[in-house]
C-alpha positions in Angstrom: -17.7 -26.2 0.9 -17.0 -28.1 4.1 -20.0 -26.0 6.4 -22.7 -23.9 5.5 -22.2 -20.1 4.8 -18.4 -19.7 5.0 -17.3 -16.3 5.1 -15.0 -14.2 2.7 -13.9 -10.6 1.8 -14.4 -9.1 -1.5 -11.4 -8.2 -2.3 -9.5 -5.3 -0.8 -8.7 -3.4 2.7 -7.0 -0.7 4.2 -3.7 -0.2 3.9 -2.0 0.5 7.3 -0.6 4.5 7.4 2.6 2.9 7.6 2.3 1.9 4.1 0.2 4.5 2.2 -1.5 7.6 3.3 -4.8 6.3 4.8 -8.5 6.7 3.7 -8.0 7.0 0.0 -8.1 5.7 -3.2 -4.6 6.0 -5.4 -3.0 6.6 -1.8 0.9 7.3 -3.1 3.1 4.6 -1.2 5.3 6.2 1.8 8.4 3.9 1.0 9.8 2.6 -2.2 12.4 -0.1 -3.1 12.7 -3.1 -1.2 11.2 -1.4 1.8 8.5 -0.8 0.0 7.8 -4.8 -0.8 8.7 -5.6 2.4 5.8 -3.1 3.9 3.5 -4.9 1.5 4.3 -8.1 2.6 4.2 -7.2 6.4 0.8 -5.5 5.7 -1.0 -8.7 3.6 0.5 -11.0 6.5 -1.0 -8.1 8.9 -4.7 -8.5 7.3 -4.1 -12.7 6.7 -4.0 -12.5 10.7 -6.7 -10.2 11.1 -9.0 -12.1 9.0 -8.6 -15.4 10.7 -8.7 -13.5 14.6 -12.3 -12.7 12.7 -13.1 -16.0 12.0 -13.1 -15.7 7.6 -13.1 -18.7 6.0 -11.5 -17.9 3.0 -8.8 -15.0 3.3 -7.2 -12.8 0.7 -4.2 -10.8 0.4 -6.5 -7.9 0.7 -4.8 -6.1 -1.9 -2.1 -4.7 -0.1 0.2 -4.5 -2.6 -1.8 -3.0 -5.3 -2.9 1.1 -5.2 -5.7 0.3 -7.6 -7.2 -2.8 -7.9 -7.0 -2.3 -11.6 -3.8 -0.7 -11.8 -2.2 -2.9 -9.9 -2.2 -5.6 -12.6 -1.3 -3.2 -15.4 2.1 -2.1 -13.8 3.3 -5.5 -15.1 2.2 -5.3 -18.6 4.3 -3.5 -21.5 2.7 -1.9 -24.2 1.4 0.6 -21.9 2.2 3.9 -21.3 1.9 5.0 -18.3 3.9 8.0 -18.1 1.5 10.4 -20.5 -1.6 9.9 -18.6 -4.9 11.0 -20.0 -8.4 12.4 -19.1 -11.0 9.8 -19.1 -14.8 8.7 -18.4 -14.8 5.7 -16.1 -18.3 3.5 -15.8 -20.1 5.4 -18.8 -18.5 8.8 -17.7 -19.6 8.6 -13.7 -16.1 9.7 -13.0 -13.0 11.3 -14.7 -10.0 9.9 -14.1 -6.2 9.9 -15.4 -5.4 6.8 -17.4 -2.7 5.1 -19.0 -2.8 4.4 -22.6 -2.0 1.3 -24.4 0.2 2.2 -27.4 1.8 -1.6 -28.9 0.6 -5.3 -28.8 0.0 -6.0 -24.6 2.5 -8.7 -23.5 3.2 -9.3 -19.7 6.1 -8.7 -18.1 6.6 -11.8 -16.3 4.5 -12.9 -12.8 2.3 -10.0 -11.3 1.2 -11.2 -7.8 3.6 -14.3 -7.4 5.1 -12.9 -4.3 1.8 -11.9 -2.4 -0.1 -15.3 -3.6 3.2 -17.4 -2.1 3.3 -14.9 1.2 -0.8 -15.7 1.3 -0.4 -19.5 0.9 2.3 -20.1 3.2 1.1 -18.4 6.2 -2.4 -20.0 6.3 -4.8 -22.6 6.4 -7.4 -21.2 5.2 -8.4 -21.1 1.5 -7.2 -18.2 -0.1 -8.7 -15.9 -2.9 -6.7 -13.8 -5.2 -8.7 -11.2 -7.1 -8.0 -10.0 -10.7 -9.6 -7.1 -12.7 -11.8 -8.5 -15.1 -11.1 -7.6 -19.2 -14.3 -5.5 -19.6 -13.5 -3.6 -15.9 -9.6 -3.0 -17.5 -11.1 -1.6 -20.9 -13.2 0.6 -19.2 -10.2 1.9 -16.8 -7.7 2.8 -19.6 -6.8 4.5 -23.0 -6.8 2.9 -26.2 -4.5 4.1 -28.7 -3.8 0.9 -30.3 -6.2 -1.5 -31.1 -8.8 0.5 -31.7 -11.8 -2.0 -30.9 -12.5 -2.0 -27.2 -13.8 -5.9 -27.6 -10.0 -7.0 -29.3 -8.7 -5.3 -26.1 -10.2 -7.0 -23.9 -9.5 -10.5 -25.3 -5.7 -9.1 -25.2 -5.9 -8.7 -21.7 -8.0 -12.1 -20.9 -4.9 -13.7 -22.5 -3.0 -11.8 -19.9 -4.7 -12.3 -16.9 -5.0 -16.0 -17.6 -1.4 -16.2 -17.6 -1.5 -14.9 -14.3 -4.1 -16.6 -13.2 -2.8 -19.9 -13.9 0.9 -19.0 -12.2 -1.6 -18.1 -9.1 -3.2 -21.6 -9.4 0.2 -23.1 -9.1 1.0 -21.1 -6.0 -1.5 -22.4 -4.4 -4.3 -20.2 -4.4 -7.6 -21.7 -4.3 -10.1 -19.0 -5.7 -9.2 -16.9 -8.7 -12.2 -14.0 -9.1 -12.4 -11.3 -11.8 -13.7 -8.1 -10.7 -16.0 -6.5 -13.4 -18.1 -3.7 -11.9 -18.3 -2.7 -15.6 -20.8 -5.5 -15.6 -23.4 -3.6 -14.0 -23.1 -0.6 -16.6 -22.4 -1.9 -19.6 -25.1 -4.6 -19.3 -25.9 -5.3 -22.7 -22.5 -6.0 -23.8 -22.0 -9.0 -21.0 -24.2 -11.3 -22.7 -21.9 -10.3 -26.4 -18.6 -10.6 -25.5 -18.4 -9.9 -21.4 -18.8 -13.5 -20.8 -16.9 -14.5 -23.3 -13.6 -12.4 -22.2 -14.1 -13.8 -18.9 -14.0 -17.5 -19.6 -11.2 -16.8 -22.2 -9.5 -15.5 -18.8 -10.2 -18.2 -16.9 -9.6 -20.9 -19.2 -7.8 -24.4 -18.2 -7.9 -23.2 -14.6 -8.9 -26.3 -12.2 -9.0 -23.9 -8.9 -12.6 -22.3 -8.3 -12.9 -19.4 -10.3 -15.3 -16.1 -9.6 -16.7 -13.0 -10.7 -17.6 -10.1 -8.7 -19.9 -7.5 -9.8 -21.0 -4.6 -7.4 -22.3 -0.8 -7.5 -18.5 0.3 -6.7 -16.8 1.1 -3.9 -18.1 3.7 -0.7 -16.5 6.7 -2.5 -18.6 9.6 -3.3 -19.2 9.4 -6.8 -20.4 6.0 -6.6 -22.9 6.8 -3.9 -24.0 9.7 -5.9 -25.0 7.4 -9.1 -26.6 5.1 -6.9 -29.0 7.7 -5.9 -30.0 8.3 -9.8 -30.8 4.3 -9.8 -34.4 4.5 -8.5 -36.0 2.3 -6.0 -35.3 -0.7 -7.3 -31.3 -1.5 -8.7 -32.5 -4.5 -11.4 -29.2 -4.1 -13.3 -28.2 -8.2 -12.4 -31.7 -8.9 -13.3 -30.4 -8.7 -17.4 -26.7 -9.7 -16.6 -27.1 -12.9 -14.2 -28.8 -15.2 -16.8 -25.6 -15.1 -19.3 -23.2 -15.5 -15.9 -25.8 -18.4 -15.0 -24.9 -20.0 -18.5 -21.4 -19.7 -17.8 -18.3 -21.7 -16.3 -18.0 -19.4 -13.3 -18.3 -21.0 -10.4 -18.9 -18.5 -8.2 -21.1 -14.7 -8.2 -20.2 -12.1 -6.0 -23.0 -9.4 -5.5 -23.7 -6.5 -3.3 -27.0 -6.7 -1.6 -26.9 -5.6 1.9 -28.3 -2.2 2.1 -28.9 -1.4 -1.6 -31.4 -1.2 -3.5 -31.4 -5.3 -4.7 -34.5 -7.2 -4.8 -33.2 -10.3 -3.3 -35.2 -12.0 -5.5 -32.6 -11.0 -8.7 -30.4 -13.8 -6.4 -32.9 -16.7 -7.8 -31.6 -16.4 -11.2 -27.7 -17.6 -10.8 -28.5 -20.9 -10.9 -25.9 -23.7 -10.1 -23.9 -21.3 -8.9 -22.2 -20.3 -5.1 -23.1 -16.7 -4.5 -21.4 -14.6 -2.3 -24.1 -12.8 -0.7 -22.7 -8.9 0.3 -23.7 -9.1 3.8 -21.4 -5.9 4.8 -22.3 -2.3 3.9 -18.4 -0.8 2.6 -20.0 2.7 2.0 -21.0 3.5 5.6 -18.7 3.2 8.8 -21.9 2.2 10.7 -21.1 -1.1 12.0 -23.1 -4.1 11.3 -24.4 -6.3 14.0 -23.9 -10.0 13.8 -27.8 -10.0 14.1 -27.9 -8.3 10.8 -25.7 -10.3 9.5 -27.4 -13.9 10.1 -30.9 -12.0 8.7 -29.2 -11.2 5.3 -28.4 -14.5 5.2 -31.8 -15.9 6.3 -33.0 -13.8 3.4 -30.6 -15.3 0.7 -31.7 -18.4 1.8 -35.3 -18.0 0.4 -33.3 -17.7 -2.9 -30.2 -19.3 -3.0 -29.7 -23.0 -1.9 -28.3 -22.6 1.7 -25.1 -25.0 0.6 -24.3 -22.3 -2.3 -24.2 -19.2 0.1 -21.1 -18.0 0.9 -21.2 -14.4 3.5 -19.4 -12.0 2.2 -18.8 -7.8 1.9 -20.4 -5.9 -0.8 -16.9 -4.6 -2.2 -13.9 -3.6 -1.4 -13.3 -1.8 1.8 -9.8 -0.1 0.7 -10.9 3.6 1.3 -12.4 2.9 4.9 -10.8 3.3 8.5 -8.7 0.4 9.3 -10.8 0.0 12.3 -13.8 0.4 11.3 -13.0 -2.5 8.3 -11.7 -5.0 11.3 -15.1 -4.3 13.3 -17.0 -5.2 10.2 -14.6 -8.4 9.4 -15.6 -9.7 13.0 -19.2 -8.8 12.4 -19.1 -10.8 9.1 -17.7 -13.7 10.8 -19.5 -13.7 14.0 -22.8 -13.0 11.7 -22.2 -16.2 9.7 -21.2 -18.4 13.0 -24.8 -17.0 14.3 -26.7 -18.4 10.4 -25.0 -21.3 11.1 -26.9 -21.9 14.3 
């Protein structure tokens, strides 16, 4: 990292009402075709500017392109059906949703992101981040009807998404992170195979490689569990030693008005941690103040040279506004840490 605490997004953000029906999850899209990828473009360009006017280090596409960040990747995989949806128990049953269901051997399709990662690397400066779904986060987000062992799935889709991941390397992205909020319910099962379907994912990559692992975004089921979660949240406290032992480079947590003891922080050792700095489940806007104190806190846990500022989660269900506002607070926040 070229200065201390450079700034970053989680992964997504609004998507302009031009493009899909705003504030909310599994918006439908309002044009289709070639408009339709044209829109996308316009709107990851859109956010690519927006990002640097607020002074983030390292931008991403902001997942403009994508209705779901899991989704998203699975439009491009055959095997799947995604016509007879099903009923199904997301994050240990917090929420219901309607799935796909894979019904033969998963085999991609051909690139997935290649045309957002090119439009992201040719129209900046800055480093870029893509973000992937992790394998434990996809196994948890759709039906099996196939292979019948949730932990042979998951290596089916690491193969997959290190495909991907590796075409994204060679257009020139220079983060690759794996979103697995599964991590933080499913903790037991990170250290058995969790870790090991994530490396499998990110195998022969040379570009820095991350996992994210939050409490979900601001949408009202999530906020409801984190209510049942008691005064403390110690949920990294059994997953971050088996991340710490792993070739991740990087940890993205949510810390910044939760429930974290910052102290949970001290045990990702070696690694960069992207500190959540930015509430995504309140439109109360952060001060830069607050900002550079998270950080100051981090610091009594985290080498100062491995803290990156960053948002808690995604911010795709919030006002497009209000997610700017917070972008400049997260960059002005980090300027003020720097001193």
């Amino acid at each position: 990292m070229t200065r201390l605490f450079p700034s970053a997004i989680a992964g997504s953000l609004p998507k302009p009402s031009w493009l899909a029906e705003a504030n909310k999850l599994w918006a439908p899209w309002r044009l289709d075709g070639v408009e339709l990828e044209q829109a996308q473009t316009d709107a990851t360009l859109l956010w690519i500017k927006l990002q640097e006017d607020a002074g983030i280090d390292v931008v991403g596409d902001g997942e403009q392109a994508r209705q779901h960040f899991v989704h998203g990747f699975l439009e491009q995989v055959d095997g799947i059906d995604t016509e007879n949806k099903v009923t199904m128990g997301i994050r240990n049953n917090r929420y219901e949703a309607q799935v796909p269901q894979v019904v033969a051997p998963l085999m991609l399709k051909g690139r997935v992101h290649q045309r957002e990662a090119t439009a992201m690397a040719a129209h900046t400066d800055r480093r870029t981040k893509f973000t992937l779904p992790g394998p434990m986060t996809i196994v948890d987000t759709i039906a099996d009807r196939y292979y019948g062992d949730r932990v042979a799935m998951a290596m089916a889709f690491a193969d997959l998404l290190n495909a991907e991941a590796r075409g994204l390397e060679a257009d020139g992205i220079d983060v690759i992170q794996f979103d697995e909020p599964a991590f933080n319910v499913y903790t037991s099962e990170v250290a058995e195979w969790g870790i090991e379907a994530l490396e499998r994912a990110t195998r022969g990559l040379t570009c820095t490689t991350a996992v994210h692992i939050c409490y979900g975004y601001g949408i009202e089921a999530n906020a409801t569990w984190k209510q049942t979660l008691g005064d403390e949240w110690r949920q990294y406290e059994e997953v971050f030693p088996a991340i710490s032992a792993s070739s991740i480079d990087q940890v993205s947590v949510e810390f910044f008005r939760s429930q974290v003891p910052p102290e949970l922080m001290s045990l990702l050792v070696g690694k960069d941690v992207m500190v959540g700095v930015i509430d995504v489940g309140s439109d109360e806007v952060e001060t830069p103040e607050q900002v550079a104190q998270t950080i100051e806190m981090a610091s009594k846990y985290v080498p100062v040279e491995h803290i990156i500022a960053a948002t808690n989660c995604g911010m795709a269900p919030m006002h497009r506004d209000v997610a700017a506002a917070k972008l400049a607070a997260l960059g002005a926040g980090a300027a003020l840490a720097r001193g």
